[in-house]
N, C-alpha and C positions, 0 to 999 in steps of 0.2 A: 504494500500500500504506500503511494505519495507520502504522504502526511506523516505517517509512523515512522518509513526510512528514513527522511529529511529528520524527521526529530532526534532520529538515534542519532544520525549520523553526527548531527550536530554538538548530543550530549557529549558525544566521544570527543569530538572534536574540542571542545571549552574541556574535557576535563582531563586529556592529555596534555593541551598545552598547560594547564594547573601544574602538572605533576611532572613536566620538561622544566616549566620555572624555579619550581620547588628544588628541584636535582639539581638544578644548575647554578642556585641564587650562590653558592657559599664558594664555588671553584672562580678562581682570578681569574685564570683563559679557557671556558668552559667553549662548546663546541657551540652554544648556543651565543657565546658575545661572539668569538671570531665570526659566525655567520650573518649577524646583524650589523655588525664590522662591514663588512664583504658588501653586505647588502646597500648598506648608506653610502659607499662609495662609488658603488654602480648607479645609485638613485642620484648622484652627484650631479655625473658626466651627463644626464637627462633634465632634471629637474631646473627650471632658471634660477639664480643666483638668489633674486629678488625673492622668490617664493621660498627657497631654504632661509634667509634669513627673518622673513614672516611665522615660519614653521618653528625654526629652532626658539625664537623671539616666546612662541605663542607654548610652547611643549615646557621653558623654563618658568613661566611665569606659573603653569601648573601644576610643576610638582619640585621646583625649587623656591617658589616662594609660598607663604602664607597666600591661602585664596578660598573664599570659600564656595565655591565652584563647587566641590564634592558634595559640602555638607549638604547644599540646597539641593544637588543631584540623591543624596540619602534621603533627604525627608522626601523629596519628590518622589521616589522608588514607592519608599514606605507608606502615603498617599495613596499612590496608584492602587499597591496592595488592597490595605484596608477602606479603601472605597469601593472595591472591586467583593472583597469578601463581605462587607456591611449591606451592598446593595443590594447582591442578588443570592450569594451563600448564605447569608445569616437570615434572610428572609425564607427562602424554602428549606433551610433546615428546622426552622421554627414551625414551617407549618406541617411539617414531616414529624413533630415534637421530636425532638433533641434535647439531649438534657441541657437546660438553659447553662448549670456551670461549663459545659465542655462548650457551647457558642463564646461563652465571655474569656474563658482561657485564654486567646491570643489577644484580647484586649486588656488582660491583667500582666503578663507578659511583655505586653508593649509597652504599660505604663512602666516595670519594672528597667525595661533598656532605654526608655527617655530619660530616666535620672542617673541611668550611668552615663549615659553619652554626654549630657550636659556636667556631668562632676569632670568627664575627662579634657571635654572641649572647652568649656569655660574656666578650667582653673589660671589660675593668676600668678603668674612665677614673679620672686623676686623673696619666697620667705628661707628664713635658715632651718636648720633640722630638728633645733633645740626649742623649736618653740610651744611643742606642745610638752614638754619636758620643764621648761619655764612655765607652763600654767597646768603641771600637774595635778594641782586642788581640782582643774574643772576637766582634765584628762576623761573623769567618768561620763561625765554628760554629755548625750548623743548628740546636741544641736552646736556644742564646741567642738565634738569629732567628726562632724560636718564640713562645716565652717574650715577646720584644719585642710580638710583634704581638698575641699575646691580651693585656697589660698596658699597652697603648698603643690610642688612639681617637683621641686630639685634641683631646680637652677644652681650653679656654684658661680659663685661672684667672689667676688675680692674680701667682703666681710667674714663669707666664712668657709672660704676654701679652704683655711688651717685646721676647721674642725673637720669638714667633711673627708680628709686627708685620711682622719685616726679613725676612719668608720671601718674602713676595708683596706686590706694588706694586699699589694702590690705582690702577683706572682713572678714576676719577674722574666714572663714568657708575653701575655698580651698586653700587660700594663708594666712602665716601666716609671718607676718615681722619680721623680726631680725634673717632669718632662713640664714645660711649661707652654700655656696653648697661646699659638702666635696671635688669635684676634681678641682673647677675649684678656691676655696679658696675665693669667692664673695660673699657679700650678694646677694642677690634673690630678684629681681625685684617681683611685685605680675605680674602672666600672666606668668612669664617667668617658665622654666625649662632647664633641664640637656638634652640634646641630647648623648647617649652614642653611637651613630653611629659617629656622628661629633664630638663628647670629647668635646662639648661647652655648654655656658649657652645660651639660642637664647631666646630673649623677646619676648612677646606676640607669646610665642610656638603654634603653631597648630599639626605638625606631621613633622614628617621626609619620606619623598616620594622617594620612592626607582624610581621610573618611571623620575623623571628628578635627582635624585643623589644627594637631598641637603635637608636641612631641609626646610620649611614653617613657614616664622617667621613676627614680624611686617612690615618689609618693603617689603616681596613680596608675600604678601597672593592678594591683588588684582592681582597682574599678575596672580600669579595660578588659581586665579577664573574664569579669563578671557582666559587662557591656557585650564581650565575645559569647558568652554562653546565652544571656538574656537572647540576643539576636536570632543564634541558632536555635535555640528552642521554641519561638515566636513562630519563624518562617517553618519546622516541624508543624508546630501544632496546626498553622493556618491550613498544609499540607495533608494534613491525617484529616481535619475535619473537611476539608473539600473532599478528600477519596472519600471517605465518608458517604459522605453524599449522594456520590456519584455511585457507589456502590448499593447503595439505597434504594437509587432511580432504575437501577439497571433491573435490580432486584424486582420491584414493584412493577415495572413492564415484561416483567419475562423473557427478553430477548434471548438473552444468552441459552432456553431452549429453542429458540426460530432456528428456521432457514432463509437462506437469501438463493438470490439469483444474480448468476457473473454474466458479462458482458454476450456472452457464448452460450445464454439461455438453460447453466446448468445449474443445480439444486446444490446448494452445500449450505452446511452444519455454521451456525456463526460461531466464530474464533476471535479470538482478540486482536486483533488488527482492525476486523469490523466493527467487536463494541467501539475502541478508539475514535474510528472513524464516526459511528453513528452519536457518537458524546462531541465530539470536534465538532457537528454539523449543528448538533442542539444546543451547545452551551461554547460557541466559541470562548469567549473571553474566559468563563470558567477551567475550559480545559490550559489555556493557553497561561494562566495565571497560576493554575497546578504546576504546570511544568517547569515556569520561571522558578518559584519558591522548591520545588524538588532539586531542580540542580542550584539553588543557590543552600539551601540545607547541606548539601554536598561538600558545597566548597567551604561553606562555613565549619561543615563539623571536621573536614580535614584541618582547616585551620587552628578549630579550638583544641585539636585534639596534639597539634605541634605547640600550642602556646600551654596546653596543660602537661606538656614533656619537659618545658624548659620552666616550668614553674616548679614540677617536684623536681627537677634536678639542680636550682637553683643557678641557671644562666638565663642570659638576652639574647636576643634575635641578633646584636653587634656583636656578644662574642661569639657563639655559635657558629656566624659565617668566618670570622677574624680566624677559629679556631678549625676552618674545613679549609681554609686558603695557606693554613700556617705552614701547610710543608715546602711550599716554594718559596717561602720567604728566606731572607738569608741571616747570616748569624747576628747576633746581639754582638756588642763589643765587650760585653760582659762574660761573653760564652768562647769556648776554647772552637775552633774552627773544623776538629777532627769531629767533634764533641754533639753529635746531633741533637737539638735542644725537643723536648718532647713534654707536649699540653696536658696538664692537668688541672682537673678543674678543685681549686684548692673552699672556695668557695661551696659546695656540698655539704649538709650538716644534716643528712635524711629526710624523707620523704615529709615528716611532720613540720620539724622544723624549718624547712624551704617552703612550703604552701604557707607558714605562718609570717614570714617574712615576707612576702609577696603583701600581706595585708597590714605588714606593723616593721616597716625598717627599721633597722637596726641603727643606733645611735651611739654619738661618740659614749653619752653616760651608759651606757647597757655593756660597749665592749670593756671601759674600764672595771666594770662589777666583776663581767670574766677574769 
């Protein structure tokens, strides 16, 4: 069938390039940069001059500067979604009676990832590490532990790059002490890096996330985690309750004992290609709105399921690639040159205590009590 091939075809297609990028994100001369390499420089000798510089002009301004371009493109997504699911699933799910909690589900869900994404997207970098350590007395109170974490990121400034120095020990393989970062004029926390999208130093760096507009740094890497999961669970639920449905519908009309008739005037038994088709035909937008949220489930849950690998094992998405590139890199001047230098992640403290640290950094006062 048309429609079913094209689909597969598609899915495979979106979710092997996924898993080409994935393989490839962490190798320096992966087969995947040389080829896009290759590629731009062929597109060169074609493309007029004027138009590469409009292109490259328009491609930095997306994902080398602050723009919120994604974010609106997120909510817009999520929009589409839940207007799509509100208008026409949640009304014949209702009249099919569905248990009203399993309709509100993805709208309890949703409200749960709107206040992740706005603690990740709207926090306000410029606070130090000690400051909720300095208002201890009110440490218990959830509307100060709030408060803390939308007003808190990790940025490392000049005030108090001395202390965030004694959070974390320099292994002496991807972080090397006494390194001082040429724009921002600070020594280098170990963990930390240069964000040149935000023009800061951000501790315990993971990534800069164009989808909420801000870096990923010590203080809101559990919210994102927790924004990661919200998400994927959302785009599931919205997904089961539309199969659902359609499972429902199928049910209630009987088809799946029919026959049809092929072009060729011959009798045959319907099979799943059919139902598809005959769901495609009666409920486009529904069907086509399953499918979006099915392969976006997808790549979501591979995703959470690589940021829930580097949360129990206590690394970032920066060292993680730093630490799959490290073999081609050349010696430290510190290391003897026979002497091949080899990563370990010294940062590790068990499964318990690394998921607890993802939600409660570590601070200069906590490593002196060790």
């Amino acid at each position: 069938m048309d429609f079913l091939t094209l689909f597969l075809i598609y899915l495979c297609f979106v979710l092997a390039v996924t898993a080409l990028l994935c393989l490839c994100s962490g190798r320096k001369e992966s087969f995947l940069a040389r080829s896009v390499n290759r590629a731009s420089q062929v597109l060169s000798l074609v493309i007029p001059t004027q138009l590469q510089r409009v292109t490259h002009r328009a491609l930095h301004r997306l994902f080398h500067t602050r723009s919120c371009l994604f974010v609106v493109l997120h909510v817009a997504l999520q929009a589409a979604v839940f207007g799509e699911y509100t208008w026409e699933v949640f009304v014949y799910c209702w009249e099919l009676q569905f248990h009203i909690l399993l309709l509100l589900l993805p709208y309890l869900l949703l409200a749960g990832n709107v206040g992740c994404f706005l603690l990740c997207s709207r926090a306000n970098p410029g606070k130090i590490m000690l400051v909720l350590f300095e208002n201890r007395k009110n440490a218990t109170n959830p509307i100060f532990l709030v408060l803390f974490l939308v007003s808190f990121t990790g940025i490392v400034t000049k005030s108090n790059a001395a202390s965030l120095v004694k959070v974390y020990a320099y292994d002496g393989v991807l972080f090397q002490g006494g390194l001082v970062c040429p724009t921002c004029t600070v020594e280098k926390p170990a963990r930390s890096k240069h964000c040149s999208v935000c023009g800061t130093c951000v501790h315990r760096f993971d990534h800069h996330c164009v989808w909420v507009n801000n870096c990923i740094g010590a203080s809101n890497a559990g919210v994102f985690l927790l924004y990661l999961l919200s998400l994927t669970a959302t785009a599931g639920a919205i997904a089961a309750v539309t199969a659902a449905f359609l499972l429902q519908v199928l049910l209630l009309s009987n088809i799946m004992h029919g026959t049809y008739l092929d072009a060729q005037g011959q009798e045959h038994a319907v099979e799943i290609p059919f139902l598809v088709q005959h769901l495609f035909l009666t409920f486009p937008r529904i069907v086509f709105m399953l499918g979006f949220v099915i392969l976006l489930t997808l790549v979501l849950g591979g995703y959470c399921s690589f940021s829930l690998y580097l949360a129990l094992t206590n690394q970032t998405t920066n060292e993680w690639c730093k630490s799959r590139r490290f073999g081609g890199s050349p010696h430290l001047p510190s290391q003897p040159h026979d002497r091949p230098l080899v990563y370990k992640n010294i940062y590790s403290k068990g499964i318990w205590r690394n998921l607890k640290e993802i939600f409660n950094p570590p601070t200069v006062l906590e490593r002196k009590k060790k």
